[in-house]
C-alpha positions in Angstrom: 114.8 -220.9 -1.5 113.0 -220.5 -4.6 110.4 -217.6 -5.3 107.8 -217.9 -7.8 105.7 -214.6 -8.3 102.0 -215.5 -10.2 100.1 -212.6 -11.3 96.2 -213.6 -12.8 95.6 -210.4 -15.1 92.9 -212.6 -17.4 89.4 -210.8 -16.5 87.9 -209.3 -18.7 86.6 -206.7 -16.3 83.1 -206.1 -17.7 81.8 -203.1 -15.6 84.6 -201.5 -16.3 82.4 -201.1 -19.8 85.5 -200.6 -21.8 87.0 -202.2 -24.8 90.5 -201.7 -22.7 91.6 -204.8 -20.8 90.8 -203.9 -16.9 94.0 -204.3 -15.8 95.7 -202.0 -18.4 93.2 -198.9 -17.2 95.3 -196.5 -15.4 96.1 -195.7 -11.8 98.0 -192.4 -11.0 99.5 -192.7 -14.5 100.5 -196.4 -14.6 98.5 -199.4 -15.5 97.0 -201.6 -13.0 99.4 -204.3 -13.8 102.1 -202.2 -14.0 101.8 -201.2 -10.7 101.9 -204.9 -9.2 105.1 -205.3 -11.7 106.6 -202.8 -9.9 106.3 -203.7 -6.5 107.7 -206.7 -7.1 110.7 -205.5 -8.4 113.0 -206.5 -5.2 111.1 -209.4 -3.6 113.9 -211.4 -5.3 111.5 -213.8 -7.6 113.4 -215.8 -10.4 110.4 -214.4 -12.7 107.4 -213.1 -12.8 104.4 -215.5 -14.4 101.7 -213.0 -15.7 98.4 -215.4 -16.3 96.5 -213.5 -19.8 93.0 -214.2 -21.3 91.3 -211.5 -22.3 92.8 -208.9 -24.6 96.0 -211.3 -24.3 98.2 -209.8 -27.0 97.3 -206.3 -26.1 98.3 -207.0 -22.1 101.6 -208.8 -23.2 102.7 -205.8 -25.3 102.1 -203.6 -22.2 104.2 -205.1 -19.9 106.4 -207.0 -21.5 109.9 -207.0 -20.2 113.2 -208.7 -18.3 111.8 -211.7 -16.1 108.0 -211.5 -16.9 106.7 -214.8 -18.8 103.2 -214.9 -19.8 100.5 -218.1 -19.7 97.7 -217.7 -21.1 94.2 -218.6 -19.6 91.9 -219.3 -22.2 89.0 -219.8 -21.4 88.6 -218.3 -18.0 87.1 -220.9 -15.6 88.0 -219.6 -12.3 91.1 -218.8 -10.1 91.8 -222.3 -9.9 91.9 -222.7 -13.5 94.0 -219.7 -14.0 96.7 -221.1 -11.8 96.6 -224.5 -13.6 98.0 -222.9 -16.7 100.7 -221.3 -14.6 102.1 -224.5 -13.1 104.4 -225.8 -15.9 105.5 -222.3 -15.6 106.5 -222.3 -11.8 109.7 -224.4 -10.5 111.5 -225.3 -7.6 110.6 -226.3 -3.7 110.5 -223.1 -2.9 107.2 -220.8 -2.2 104.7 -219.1 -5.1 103.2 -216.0 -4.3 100.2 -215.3 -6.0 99.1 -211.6 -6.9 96.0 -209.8 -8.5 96.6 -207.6 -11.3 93.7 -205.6 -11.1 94.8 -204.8 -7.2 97.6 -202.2 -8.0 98.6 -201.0 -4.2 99.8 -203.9 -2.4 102.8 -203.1 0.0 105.8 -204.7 -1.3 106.4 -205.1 3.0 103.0 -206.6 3.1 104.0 -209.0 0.1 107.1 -210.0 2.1 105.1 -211.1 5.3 103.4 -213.5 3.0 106.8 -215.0 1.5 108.6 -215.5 5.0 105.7 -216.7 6.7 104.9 -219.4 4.1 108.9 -220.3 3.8 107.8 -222.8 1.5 106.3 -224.9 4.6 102.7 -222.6 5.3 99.9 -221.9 3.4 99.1 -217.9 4.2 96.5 -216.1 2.9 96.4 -212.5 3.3 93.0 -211.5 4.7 91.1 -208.2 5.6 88.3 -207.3 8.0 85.9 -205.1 6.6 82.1 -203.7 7.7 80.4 -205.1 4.9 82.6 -207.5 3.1 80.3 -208.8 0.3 81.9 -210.2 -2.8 84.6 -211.4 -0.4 85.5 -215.2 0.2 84.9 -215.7 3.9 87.8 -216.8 6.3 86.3 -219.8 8.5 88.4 -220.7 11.7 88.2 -223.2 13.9 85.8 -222.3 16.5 85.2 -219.3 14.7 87.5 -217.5 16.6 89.2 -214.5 15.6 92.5 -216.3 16.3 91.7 -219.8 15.2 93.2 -221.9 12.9 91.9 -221.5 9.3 89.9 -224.5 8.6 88.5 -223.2 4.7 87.4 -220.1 2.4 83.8 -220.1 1.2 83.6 -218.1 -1.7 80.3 -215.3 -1.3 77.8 -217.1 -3.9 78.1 -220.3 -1.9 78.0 -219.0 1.1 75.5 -219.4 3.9 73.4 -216.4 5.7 75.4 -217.2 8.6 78.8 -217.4 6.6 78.0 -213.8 5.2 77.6 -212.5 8.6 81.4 -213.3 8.7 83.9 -209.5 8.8 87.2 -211.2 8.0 87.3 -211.8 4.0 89.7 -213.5 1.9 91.9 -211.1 -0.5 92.4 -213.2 -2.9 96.4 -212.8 -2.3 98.5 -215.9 -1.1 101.9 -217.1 -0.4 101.8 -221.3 -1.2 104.4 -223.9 -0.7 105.3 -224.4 -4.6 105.2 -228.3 -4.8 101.8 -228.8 -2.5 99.9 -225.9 -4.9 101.0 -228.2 -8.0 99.6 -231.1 -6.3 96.0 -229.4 -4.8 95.6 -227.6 -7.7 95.5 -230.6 -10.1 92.2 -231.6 -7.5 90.3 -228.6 -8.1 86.6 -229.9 -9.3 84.0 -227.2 -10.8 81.0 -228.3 -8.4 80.1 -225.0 -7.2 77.4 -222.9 -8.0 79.6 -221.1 -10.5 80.8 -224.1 -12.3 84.4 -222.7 -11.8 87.7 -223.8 -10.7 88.1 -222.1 -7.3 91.4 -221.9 -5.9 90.1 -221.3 -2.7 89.5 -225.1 -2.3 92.8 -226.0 -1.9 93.4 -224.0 2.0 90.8 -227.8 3.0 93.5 -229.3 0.9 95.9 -228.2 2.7 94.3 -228.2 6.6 93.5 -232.8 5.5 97.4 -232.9 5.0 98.2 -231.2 8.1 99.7 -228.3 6.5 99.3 -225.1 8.4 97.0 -222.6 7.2 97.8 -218.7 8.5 95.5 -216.0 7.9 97.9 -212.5 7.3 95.8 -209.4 7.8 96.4 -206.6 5.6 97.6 -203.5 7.2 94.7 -201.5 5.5 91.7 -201.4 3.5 93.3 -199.2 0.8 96.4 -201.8 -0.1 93.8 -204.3 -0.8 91.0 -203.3 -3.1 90.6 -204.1 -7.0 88.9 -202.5 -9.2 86.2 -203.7 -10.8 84.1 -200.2 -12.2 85.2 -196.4 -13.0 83.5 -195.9 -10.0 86.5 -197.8 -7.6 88.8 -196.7 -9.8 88.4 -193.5 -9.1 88.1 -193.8 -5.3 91.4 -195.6 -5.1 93.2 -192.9 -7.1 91.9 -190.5 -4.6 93.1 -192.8 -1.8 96.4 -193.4 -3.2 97.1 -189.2 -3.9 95.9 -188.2 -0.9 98.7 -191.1 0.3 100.9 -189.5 -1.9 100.1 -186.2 -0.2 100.3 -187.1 3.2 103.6 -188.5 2.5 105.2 -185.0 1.1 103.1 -183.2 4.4 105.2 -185.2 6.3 108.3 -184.4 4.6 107.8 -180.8 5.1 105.9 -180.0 1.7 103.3 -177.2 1.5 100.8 -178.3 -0.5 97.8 -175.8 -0.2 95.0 -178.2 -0.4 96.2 -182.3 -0.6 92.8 -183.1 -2.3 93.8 -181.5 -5.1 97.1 -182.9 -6.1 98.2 -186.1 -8.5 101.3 -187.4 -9.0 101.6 -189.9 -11.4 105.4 -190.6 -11.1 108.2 -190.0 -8.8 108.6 -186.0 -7.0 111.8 -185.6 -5.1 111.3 -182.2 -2.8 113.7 -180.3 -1.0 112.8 -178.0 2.0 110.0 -175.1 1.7 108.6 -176.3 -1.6 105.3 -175.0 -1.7 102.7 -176.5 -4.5 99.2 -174.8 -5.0 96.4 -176.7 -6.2 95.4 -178.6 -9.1 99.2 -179.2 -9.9 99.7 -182.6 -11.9 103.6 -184.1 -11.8 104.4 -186.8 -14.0 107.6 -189.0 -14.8 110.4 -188.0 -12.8 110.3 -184.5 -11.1 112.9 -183.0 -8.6 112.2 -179.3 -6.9 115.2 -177.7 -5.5 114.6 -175.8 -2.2 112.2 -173.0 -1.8 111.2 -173.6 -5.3 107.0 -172.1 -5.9 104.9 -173.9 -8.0 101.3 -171.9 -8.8 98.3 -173.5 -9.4 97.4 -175.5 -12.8 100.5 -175.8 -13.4 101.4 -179.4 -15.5 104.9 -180.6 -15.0 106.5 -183.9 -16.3 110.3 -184.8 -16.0 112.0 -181.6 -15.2 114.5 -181.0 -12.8 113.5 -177.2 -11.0 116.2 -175.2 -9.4 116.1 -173.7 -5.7 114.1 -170.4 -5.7 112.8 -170.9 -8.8 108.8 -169.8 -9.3 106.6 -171.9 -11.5 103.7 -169.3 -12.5 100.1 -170.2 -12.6 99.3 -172.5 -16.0 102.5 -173.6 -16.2 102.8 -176.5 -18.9 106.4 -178.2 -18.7 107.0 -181.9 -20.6 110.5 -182.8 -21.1 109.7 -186.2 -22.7 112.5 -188.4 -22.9 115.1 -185.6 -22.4 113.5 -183.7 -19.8 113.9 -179.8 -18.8 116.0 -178.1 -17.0 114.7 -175.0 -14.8 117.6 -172.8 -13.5 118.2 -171.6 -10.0 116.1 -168.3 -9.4 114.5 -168.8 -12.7 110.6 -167.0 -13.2 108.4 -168.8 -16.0 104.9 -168.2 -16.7 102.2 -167.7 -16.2 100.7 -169.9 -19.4 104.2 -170.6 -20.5 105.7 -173.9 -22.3 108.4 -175.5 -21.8 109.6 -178.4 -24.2 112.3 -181.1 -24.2 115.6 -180.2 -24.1 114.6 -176.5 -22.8 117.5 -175.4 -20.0 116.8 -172.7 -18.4 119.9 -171.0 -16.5 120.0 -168.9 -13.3 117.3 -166.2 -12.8 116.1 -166.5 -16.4 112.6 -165.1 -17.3 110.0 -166.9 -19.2 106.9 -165.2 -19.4 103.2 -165.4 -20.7 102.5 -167.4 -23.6 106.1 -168.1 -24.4 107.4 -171.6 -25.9 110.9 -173.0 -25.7 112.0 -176.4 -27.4 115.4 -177.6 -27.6 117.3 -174.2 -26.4 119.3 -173.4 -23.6 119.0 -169.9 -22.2 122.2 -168.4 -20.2 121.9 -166.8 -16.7 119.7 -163.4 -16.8 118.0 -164.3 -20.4 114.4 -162.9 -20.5 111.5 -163.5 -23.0 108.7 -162.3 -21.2 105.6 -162.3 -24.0 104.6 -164.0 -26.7 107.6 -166.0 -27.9 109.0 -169.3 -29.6 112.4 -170.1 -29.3 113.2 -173.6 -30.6 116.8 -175.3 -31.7 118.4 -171.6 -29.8 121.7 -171.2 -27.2 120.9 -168.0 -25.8 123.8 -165.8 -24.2 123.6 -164.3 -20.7 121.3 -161.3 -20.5 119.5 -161.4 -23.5 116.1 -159.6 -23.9 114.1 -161.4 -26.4 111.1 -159.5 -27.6 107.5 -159.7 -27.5 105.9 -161.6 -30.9 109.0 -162.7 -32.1 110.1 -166.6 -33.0 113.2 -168.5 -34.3 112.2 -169.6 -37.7 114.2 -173.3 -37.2 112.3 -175.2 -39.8 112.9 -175.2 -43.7 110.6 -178.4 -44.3 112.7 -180.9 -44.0 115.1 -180.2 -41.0 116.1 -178.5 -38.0 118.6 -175.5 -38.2 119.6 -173.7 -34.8 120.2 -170.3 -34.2 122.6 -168.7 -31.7 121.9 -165.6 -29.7 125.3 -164.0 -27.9 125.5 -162.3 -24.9 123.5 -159.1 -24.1 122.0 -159.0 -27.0 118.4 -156.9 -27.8 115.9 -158.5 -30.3 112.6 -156.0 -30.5 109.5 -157.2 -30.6 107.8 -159.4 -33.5 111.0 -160.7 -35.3 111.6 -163.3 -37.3 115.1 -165.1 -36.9 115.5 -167.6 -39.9 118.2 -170.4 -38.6 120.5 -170.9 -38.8 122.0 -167.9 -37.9 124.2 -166.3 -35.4 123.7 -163.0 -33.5 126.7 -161.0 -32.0 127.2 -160.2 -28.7 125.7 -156.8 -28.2 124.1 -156.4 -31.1 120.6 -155.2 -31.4 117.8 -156.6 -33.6 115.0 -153.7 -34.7 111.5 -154.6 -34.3 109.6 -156.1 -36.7 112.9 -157.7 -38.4 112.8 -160.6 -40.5 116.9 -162.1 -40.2 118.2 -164.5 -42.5 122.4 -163.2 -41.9 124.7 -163.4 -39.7 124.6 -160.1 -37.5 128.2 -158.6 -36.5 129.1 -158.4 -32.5 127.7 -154.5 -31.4 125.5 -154.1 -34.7 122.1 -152.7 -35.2 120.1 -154.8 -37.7 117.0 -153.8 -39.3 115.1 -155.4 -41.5 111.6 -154.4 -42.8 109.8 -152.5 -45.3 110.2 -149.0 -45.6 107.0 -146.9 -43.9 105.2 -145.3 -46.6 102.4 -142.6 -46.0 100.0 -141.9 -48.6 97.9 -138.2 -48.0 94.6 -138.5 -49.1 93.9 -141.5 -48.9 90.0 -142.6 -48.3 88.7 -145.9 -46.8 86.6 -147.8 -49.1 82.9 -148.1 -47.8 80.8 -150.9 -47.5 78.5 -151.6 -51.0 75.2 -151.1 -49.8 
């Protein structure tokens, strides 16, 4: 059987007072869209029918891709109205589930219930009970029973002080049988208080034709809620970290205070991982076991290897290519790591060092003060304090290649590309531009001069 998915992402979202479309405003890293996208990857729907309106063009760019198709809405007069531009969009017998995009954490288990209880037969609305549930719809039963049939939604303007006193309120989430929603839509009138198009008319549509009507409640609050202000938006990306959190607890994660903890892509853990506070992971992460992460540390697609400490102020961004952290490794604390850095076994990057684009061999240290960038460094290097591969001329990269136990003092300059010998030993405060021989001591600075005599100038007065 046919599934059409409908997404309305049209609002403008004006308390979100931002010249950003609402549902492009972030949520643990992804848009609000995005996320909705993304749980419906799976639910096997022929396509996904994103309804735009305002900022159109800029939504479209966002999250255009394989099987979405946009309609546009313009102008917005309702949820009814919005779904009237979708229908020449939707197709088949089937069943049309229709979404919010500005509701990012809806279960795609939840969203499932919807589809096989509808089975292109039921209307089902998803529903939630709440304390206070103004701005709701409210769900009307038959005999006002908890358990009745659902005879109608009345949206929260038009309702009456005894329809407000109502806990069980309408999501705006549904799962519709595709051929009856083209037919009660095209009925939808605009007398309302609103003067809008409410889709919510068509569940008496649907009860005169002696369709059924089943009201779904949502597992939870949290799965539920849009975001209409900064203000919800941040408490549902506390909610949805301290989700996050719990769910890594659970898996034997120590995280020393789940408060303070965002992920904002996916973290694979193995066991005894331990993550301080105020650590942000983005993109894809993976921490082998036992692995140590400090506090403030940043990461974003790196793959950490077992054992391996991740000092305090730790910034890591692999980008496209990601990082790779050795087995055993030590970096930071205040260290960077770029794409394309690989880090072998037990290597030691320390304060303020940067590495780009290198790969560093099993027991290679720079422990201060360092950039290496475009650099394969051999096993058991010690690269010194202040000193930087020069891989730049202006105009391209040049790499530079370090061999095995070799000794570069502190505050050199190595001008790529060149190649350093196995053994060989760089004096401090050497600017290289040669090739250095296997075993050789290369020095190359000014000669010290002393002058005797010599008086400080003073300051005019």
């Amino acid at each position: 059987m046919s599934l059409n998915i409908v997404i309305m992402a049209a609002g403008k979202g004006t308390r979100m007072k931002s010249a950003l479309p609402k549902v492009l405003h972030k949520l643990a890293g992804r848009s609000l869209l995005q996320h909705v996208l993304n749980m419906t990857e799976g639910l096997g729907g022929a396509r996904n029918v994103v309804i735009t309106g305002h900022g159109a063009e800029v939504v479209e760019a966002a999250v255009a891709g394989p099987g979405v198709q946009f309609v546009r809405q313009m102008p917005q007069l309702g949820t009814g109205h919005a779904i009237q531009q979708a229908v020449p969009a939707i197709e088949g017998d089937g069943t049309t589930l229709i979404l919010n995009g500005d509701v990012p954490l809806i279960k795609q288990a939840t969203a499932r219930r919807l589809v096989e209880a509808c089975d292109g037969k039921a209307l089902v609305l998803l529903t939630i009970h709440l304390s206070d549930p103004s701005g709701y719809g409210r769900i009307l039963r038959q005999g006002g029973t908890a358990d009745g049939n659902v005879l109608a939604i009345v949206e929260h303007k038009d309702a009456s002080p005894e329809q407000r006193g109502i806990k069980e309120g309408y999501t705006g989430m549904m799962a519709a049988p595709t051929a009856a929603l083209k037919r009660w839509v095209s009925q939808l009138n605009n007398n309302n208080v609103q003067g809008e198009y409410y889709l919510t008319d068509i569940v008496a549509m649907a009860v005169a034709e002696g369709v059924p009507v089943l009201g779904i409640a949502a597992p939870n609050e949290t799965e539920v809620l849009g975001v209409n202000s900064p203000v919800q938006l941040a408490d549902l990306e506390r909610r949805f970290q301290r989700e996050q959190a719990n769910d890594l607890l659970e898996a034997g994660v120590r995280l020393a205070d789940p408060a303070r903890f965002d992920l904002r892509g996916t973290l694979s853990c193995g066991q005894d991982v331990e993550i301080d506070v105020n650590c942000v992971f983005e993109g894809q992460v993976s921490l082998g076991d036992g692995v140590r992460i400090g506090a403030n540390c940043v990461i974003r697609n790196a793959t950490i290897g077992a054992g391996a400490r991740i000092h305090e102020f730790t910034h890591i961004d692999g980008e496209a290519q990601g990082v790779k952290v050795g087995a055993g490794a030590l970096v930071g604390p205040f260290a960077r790591l770029r794409p394309g850095a690989d880090l072998g076994e037990e290597v030691h990057i320390g304060n303020f060092v940067e590495v780009k684009n290198s790969t560093l061999a099993k027991g290679a240290k720079a422990n201060h003060l360092a950039y290496l960038g475009d650099a394969t460094v051999g096993e058991r290097v010690n690269y010194g304090a202040g000193s930087i591969t020069a891989n730049y001329d202006g105009a391209n990269k040049h790499r530079t290649e370090i061999g095995a136990d070799v000794h570069v003092g502190s505050n050199c300059v190595l001008i790529a590309p060149v190649v350093i010998g196995a053994g060989a030993t760089i004096g401090g405060g050497s600017t290289i531009s040669k090739n250095v021989a296997t075993g050789e001591l290369s020095v190359a600075r000014g000669k010290q001069v002393a002058i005797a005599g010599w008086t400080r100038p003073v300051k005019k007065r």
